[in-house]
C-alpha positions as a Markdown table, in Angstrom:
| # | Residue | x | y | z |
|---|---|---|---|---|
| 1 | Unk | 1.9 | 60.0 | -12.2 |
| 2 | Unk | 1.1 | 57.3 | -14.7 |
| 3 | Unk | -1.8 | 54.7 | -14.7 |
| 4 | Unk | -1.5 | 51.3 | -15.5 |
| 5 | Unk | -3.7 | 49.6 | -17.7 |
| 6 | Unk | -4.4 | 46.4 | -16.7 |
| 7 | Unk | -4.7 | 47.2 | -12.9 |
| 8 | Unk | -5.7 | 50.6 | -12.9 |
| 9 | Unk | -2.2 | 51.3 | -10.0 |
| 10 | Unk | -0.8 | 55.0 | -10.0 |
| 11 | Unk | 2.6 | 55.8 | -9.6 |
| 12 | Unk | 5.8 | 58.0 | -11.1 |
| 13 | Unk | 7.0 | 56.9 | -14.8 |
| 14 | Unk | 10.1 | 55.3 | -13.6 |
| 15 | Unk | 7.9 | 52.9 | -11.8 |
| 16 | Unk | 5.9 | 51.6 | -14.7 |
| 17 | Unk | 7.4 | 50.3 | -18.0 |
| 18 | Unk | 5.4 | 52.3 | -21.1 |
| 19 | Unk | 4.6 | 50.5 | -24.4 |
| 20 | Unk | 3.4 | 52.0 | -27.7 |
| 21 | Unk | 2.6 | 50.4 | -30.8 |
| 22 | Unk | 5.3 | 50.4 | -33.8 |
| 23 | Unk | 4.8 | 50.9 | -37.4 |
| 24 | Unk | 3.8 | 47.2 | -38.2 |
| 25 | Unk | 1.3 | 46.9 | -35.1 |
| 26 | Unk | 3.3 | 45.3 | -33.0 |
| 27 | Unk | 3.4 | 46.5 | -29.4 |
| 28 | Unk | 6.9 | 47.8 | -28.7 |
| 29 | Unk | 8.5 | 47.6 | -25.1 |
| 30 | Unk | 9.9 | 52.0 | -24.5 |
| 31 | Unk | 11.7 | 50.8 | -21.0 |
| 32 | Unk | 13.3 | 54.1 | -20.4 |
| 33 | Unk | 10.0 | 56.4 | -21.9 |
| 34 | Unk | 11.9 | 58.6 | -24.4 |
| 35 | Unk | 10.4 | 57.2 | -27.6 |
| 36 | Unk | 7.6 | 59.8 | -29.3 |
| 37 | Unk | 4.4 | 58.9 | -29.7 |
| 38 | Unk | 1.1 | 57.8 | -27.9 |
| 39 | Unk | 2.1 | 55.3 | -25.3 |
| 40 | Unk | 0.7 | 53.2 | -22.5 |
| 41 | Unk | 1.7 | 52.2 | -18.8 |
| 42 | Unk | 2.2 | 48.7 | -17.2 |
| 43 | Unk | 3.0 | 47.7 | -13.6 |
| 44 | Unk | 6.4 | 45.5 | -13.6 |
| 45 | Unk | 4.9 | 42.5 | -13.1 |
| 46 | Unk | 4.6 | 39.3 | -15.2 |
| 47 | Unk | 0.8 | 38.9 | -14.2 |
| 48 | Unk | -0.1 | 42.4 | -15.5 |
| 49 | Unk | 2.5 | 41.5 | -18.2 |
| 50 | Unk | 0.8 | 38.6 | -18.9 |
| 51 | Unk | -2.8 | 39.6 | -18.8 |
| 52 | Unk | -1.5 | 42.7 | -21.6 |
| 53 | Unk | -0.1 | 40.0 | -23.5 |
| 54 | Unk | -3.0 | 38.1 | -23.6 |
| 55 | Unk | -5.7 | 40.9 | -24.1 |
| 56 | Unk | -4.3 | 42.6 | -26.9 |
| 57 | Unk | -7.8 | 44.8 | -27.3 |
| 58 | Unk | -7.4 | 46.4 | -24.1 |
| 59 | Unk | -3.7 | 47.7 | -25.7 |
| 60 | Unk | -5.7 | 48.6 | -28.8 |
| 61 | Unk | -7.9 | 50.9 | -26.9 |
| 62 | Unk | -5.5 | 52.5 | -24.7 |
| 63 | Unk | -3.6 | 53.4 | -27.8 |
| 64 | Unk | -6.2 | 54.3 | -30.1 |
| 65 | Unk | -5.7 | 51.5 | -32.9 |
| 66 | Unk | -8.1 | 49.0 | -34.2 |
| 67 | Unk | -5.5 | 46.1 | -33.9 |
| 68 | Unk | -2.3 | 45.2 | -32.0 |
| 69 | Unk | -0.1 | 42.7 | -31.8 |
| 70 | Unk | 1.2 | 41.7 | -28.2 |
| 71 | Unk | 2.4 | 38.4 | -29.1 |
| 72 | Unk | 6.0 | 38.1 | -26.6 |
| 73 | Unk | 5.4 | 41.2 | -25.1 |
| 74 | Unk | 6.4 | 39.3 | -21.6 |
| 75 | Unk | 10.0 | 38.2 | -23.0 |
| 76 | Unk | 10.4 | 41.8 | -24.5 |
| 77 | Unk | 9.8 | 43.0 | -20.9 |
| 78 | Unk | 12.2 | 41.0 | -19.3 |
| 79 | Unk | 14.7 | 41.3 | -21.9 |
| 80 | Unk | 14.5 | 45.1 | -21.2 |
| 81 | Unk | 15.0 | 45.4 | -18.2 |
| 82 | Unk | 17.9 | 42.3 | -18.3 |
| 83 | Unk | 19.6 | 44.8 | -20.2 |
| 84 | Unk | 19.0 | 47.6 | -18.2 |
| 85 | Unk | 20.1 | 45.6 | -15.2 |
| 86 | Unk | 23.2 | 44.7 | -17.1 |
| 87 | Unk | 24.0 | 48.3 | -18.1 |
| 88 | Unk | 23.2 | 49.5 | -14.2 |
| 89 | Unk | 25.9 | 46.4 | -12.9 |
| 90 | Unk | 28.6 | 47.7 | -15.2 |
| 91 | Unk | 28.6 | 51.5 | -14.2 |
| 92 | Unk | 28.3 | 50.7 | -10.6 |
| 93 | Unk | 31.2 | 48.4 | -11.3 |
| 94 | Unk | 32.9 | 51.4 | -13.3 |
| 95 | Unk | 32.0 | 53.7 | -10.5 |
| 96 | Unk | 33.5 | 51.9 | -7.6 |
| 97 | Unk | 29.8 | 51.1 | -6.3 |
| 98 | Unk | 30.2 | 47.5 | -6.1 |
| 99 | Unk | 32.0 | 45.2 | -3.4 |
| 100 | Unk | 32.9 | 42.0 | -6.1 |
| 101 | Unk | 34.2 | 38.6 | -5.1 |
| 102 | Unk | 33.5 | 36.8 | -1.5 |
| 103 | Unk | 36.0 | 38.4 | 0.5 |
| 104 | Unk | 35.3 | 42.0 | 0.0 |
| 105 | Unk | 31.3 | 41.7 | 0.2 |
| 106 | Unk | 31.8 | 40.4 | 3.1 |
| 107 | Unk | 34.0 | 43.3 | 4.6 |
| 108 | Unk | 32.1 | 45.6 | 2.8 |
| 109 | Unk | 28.9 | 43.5 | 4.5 |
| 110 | Unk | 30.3 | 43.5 | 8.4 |
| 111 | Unk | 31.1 | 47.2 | 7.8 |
| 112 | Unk | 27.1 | 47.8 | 7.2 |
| 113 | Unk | 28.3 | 49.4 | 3.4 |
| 114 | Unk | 26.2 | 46.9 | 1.7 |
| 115 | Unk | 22.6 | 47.3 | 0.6 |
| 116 | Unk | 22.0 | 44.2 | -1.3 |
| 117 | Unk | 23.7 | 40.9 | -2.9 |
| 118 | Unk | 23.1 | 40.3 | -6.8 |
| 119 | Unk | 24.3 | 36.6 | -6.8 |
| 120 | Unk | 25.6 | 34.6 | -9.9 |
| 121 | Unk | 22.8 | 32.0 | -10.7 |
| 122 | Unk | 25.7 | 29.4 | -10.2 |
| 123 | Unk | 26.6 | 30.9 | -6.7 |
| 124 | Unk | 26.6 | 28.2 | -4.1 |
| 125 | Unk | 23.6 | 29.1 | -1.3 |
| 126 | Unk | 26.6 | 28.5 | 1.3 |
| 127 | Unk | 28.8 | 31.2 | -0.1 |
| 128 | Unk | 26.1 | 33.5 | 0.1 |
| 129 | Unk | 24.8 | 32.6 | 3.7 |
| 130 | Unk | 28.6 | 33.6 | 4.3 |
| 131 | Unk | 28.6 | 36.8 | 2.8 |
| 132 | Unk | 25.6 | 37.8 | 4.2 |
| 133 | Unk | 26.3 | 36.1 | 7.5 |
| 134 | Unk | 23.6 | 37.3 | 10.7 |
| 135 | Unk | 22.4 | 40.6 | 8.1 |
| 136 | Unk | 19.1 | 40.4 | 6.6 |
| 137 | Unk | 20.2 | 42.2 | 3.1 |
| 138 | Unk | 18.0 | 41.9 | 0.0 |
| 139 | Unk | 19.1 | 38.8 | -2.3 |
| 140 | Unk | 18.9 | 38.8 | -6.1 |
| 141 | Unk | 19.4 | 35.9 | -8.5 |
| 142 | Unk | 21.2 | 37.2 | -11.6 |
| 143 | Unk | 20.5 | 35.6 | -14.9 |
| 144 | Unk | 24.2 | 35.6 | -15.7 |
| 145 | Unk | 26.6 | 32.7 | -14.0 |
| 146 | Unk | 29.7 | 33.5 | -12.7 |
| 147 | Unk | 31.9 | 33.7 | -15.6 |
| 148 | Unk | 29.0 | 36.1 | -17.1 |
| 149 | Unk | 28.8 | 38.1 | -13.7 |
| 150 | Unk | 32.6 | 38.6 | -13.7 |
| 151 | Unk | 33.0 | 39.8 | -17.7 |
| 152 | Unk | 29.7 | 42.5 | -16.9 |
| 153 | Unk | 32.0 | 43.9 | -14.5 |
| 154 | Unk | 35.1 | 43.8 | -15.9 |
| 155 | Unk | 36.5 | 40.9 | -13.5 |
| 156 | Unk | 37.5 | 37.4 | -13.3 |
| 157 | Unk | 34.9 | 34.6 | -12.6 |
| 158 | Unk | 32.1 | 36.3 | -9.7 |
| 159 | Unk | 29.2 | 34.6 | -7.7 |
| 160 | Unk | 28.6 | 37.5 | -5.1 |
| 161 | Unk | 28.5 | 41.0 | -5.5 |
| 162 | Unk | 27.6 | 43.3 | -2.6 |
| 163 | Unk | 25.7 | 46.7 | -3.8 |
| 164 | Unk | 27.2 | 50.1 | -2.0 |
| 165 | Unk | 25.0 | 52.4 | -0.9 |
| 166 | Unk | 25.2 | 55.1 | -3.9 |
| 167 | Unk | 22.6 | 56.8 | -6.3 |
| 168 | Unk | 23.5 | 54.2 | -9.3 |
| 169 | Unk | 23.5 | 50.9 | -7.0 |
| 170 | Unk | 20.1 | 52.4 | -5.7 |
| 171 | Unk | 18.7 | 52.0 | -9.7 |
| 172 | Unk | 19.8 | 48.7 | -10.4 |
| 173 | Unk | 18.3 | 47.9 | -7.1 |
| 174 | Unk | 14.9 | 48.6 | -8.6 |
| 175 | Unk | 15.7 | 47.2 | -11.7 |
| 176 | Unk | 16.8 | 43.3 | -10.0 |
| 177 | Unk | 13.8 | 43.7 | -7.8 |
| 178 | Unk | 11.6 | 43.9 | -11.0 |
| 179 | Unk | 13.3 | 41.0 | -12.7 |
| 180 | Unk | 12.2 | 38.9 | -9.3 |
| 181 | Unk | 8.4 | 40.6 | -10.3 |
| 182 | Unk | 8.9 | 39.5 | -14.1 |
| 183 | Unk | 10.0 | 35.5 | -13.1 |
């Protein structure tokens, strides 16, 4: 179990996103905790981002430095676990995991395979009230548009893709519900 600093929550290391400070005393963003050193823990949130960012000193003490420098640490954050996200989308792709394009997310949705949408942040809110039709699924607003969605997973043009029940759909899950936290 890992404590945050800023609000003091518990929970397992994959739940918080660790920091450390780098050679130059800037406060570096270790998103999958295998980097060395003395680190710290921070809920997934941008408040408790945010408050970090903006109380550099209470970094400093956690990590036993006179100084830090925190300055973007909310856009390092997000563009973290963007990749992350991005990574996660294109092995579930690889892996069969996903259900891409309006007509097979919505099989794969009446069949009750579906666990989630990640939607294209062009995608029409019609086409996805389709898709999802009388389910109440999880929604998540991608940061890519369609023609971004589609390249990440090795497809034409994309607004909708339905998330299969499976180990790797399951992480990226977690990782589009804490890009909603960092908006």
């Amino acid at each position: 179990m890992r404590t945050c600093v800023v609000t003091r929550e518990s929970g397992p290391p994959e739940a918080l996103v660790r920091v450390l400070v780098g050679p130059d005393g800037r406060i570096e963003v270790d998103y999958g905790a295998r980097l060395g050193g003395r680190g710290a823990w921070l809920m997934p949130r941008k408040d408790v981002i945010a408050t970090a960012e903006a109380k550099p000193g209470l970094l400093a003490r956690m990590l036993h430095v006179e100084t830090c420098d925190t300055a973007g640490l909310l856009d390092r954050v997000r563009a973290a676990n963007e990749r992350t996200a991005g990574e996660l989308l294109s092995l579930a792709a690889r892996s069969g995991a996903l259900a891409s394009g309006g007509d097979q997310a919505t099989a794969a949705v009446r069949a009750g395979e579906v666990v989630g949408l990640a939607v294209a942040s062009d995608a029409s809110p019609s086409s996805v009230d389709a898709v999802r039709g009388d389910r109440d699924l999880p929604i998540w607003t991608l940061p890519w548009d369609r023609e971004a969605l589609g390249r990440r997973i090795g497809k034409g043009p994309r607004a909708i893709v339905g998330l299969r029940g499976a180990a790797v759909t399951r992480a990226l899950a977690e990782q589009l519900r804490r890009m909603q936290d960092l908006r």
